[in-house]
C-alpha positions in Angstrom: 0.0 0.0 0.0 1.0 3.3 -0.6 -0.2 6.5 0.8 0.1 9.9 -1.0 0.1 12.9 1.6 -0.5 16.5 0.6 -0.5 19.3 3.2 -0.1 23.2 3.3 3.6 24.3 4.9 3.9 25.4 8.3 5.5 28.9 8.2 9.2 28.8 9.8 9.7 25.6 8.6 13.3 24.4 7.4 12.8 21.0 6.6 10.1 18.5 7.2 9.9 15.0 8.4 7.1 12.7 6.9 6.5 9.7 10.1 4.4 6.9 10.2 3.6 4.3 12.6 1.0 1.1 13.2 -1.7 2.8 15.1 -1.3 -0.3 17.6 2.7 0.9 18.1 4.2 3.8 19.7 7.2 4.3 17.6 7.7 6.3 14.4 9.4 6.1 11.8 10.6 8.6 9.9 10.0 7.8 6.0 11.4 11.2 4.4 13.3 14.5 5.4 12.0 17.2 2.8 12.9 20.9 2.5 10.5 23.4 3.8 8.6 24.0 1.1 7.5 20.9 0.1 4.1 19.7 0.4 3.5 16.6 -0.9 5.2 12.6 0.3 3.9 9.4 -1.1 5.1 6.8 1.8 5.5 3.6 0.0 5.6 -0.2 0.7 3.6 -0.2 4.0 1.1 -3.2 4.4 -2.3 -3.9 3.5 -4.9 -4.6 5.9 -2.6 -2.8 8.9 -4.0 0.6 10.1 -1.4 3.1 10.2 -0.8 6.6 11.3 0.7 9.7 9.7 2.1 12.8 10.3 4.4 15.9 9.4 7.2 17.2 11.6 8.0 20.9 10.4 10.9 21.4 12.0 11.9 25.6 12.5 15.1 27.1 12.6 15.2 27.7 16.2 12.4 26.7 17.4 10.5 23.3 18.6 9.5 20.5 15.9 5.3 20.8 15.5 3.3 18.0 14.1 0.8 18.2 11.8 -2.3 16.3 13.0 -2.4 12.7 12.4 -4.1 11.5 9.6 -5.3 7.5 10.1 -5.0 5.4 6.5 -5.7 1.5 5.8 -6.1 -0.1 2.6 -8.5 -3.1 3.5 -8.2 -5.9 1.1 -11.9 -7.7 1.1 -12.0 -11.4 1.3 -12.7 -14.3 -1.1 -16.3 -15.7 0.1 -17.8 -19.2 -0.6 -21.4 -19.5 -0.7 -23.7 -22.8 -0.4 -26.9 -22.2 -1.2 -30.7 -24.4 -1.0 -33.8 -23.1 -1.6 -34.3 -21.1 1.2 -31.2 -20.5 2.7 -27.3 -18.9 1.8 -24.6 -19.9 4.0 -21.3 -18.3 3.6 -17.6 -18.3 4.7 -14.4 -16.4 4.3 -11.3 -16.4 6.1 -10.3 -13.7 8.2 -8.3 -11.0 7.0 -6.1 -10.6 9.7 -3.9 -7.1 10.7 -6.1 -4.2 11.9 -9.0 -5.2 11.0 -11.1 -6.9 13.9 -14.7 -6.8 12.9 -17.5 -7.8 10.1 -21.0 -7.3 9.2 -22.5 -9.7 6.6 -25.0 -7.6 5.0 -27.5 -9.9 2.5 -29.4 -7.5 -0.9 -31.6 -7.3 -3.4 -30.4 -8.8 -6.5 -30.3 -4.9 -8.0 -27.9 -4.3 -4.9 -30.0 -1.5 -3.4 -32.2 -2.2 -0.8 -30.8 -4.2 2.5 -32.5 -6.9 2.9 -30.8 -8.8 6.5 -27.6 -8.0 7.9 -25.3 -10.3 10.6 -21.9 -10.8 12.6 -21.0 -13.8 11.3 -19.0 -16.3 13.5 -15.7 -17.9 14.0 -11.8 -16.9 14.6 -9.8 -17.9 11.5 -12.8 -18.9 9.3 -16.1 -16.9 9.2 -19.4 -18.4 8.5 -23.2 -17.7 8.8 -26.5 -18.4 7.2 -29.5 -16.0 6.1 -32.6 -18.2 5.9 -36.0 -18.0 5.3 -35.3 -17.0 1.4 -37.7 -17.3 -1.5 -36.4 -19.5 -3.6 -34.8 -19.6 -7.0 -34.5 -15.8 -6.6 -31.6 -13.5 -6.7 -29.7 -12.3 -3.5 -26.3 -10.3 -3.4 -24.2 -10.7 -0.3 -21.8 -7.9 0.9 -18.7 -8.3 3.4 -18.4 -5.4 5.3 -14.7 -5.2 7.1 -14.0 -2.9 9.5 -10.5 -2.0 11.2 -10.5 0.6 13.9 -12.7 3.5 13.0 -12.1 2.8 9.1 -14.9 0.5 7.8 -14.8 -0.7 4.0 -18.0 -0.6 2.6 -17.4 -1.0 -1.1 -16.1 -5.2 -1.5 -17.5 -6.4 -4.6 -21.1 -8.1 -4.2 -21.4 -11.5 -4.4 -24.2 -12.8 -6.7 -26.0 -15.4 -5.9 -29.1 -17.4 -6.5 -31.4 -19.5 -4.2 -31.9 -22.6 -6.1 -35.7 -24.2 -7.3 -37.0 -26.4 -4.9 -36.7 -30.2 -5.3 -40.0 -31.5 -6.8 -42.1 -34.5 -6.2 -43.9 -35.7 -9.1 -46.7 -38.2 -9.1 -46.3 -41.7 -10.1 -47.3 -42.6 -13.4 -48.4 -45.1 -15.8 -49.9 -47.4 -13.2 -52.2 -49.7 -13.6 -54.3 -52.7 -12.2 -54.9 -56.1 -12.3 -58.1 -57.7 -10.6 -57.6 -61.5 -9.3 
């Protein structure tokens, strides 16, 4: 992941230092050292699905170093999901993503994608699963995963189509017939 910061210069300022750090951690690191009138850094090769923090040092010729404020940035990669599917019901499951992020809502559409139809926590540690039952069936459904790390929540992973299937039928025997004795 890289992250592309853009800020205004602090007046006084002789160079300035471009920091980041995991929001979990209490050390930065110093990515850059730029002259005083620069205003834009892209920090480069930090990790996906870890939340980090960012900030600028100005630092003044004779004065204190001043941060800017810190700015909070994630790039939350959404999982693969597996469906299974009857008539009535969609059961799902995904693995975890790991890093930052430490919760998810399931959240169950239309098949346009616009109106919300059920939402849940699914459950499990590595492996997530859950069911949305109660379905009509051979009708369209999309299923959202909605990831959430800190206060960042992703809300735009791909939808995942799917389809409640016909239910089995039972047909009537045929072609019988009768002998009297």
């Amino acid at each position: 992941m890289n992250v592309t910061l853009n800020w205004t210069i602090g007046s006084g300022a002789t160079s300035q230092n471009v920091q980041y750090k995991l929001s979990s951690g209490s050390t930065w690191t110093t990515f850059s050292t730029l002259g005083g009138s620069a205003t834009t850094e892209t920090v480069t090769a930090l990790s996906d699905n870890l939340l980090y923090d960012l900030k600028i040092v100005s630092n003044c010729g004779g004065g204190s170093p001043i941060s800017s404020a810190i700015m909070q940035k994630i790039n939350i990669v959404c999982p693969t999901v597996t469906t299974t599917l009857t008539s009535t019901t969609i059961s799902y499951s995904f693995s975890a993503i790991g890093g930052s992020v430490g919760s998810y809502v399931v959240k169950l559409f239309n098949s346009a994608g616009f109106t919300e139809l059920a939402s849940q926590t699914p459950t499990g540690t590595t492996t997530l699963t859950g069911t949305f039952s109660a379905l009509s069936s051979s009708t369209s459904y999309n299923i959202r995963v909605i990831p959430t790390a800190g206060s960042i929540t992703k809300t735009d992973c791909t939808f995942v189509p799917v389809t409640t299937s016909i239910p089995s039928s039972c047909n009537a025997p045929s072609g019988v017939t009768a002998t009297v004795s």
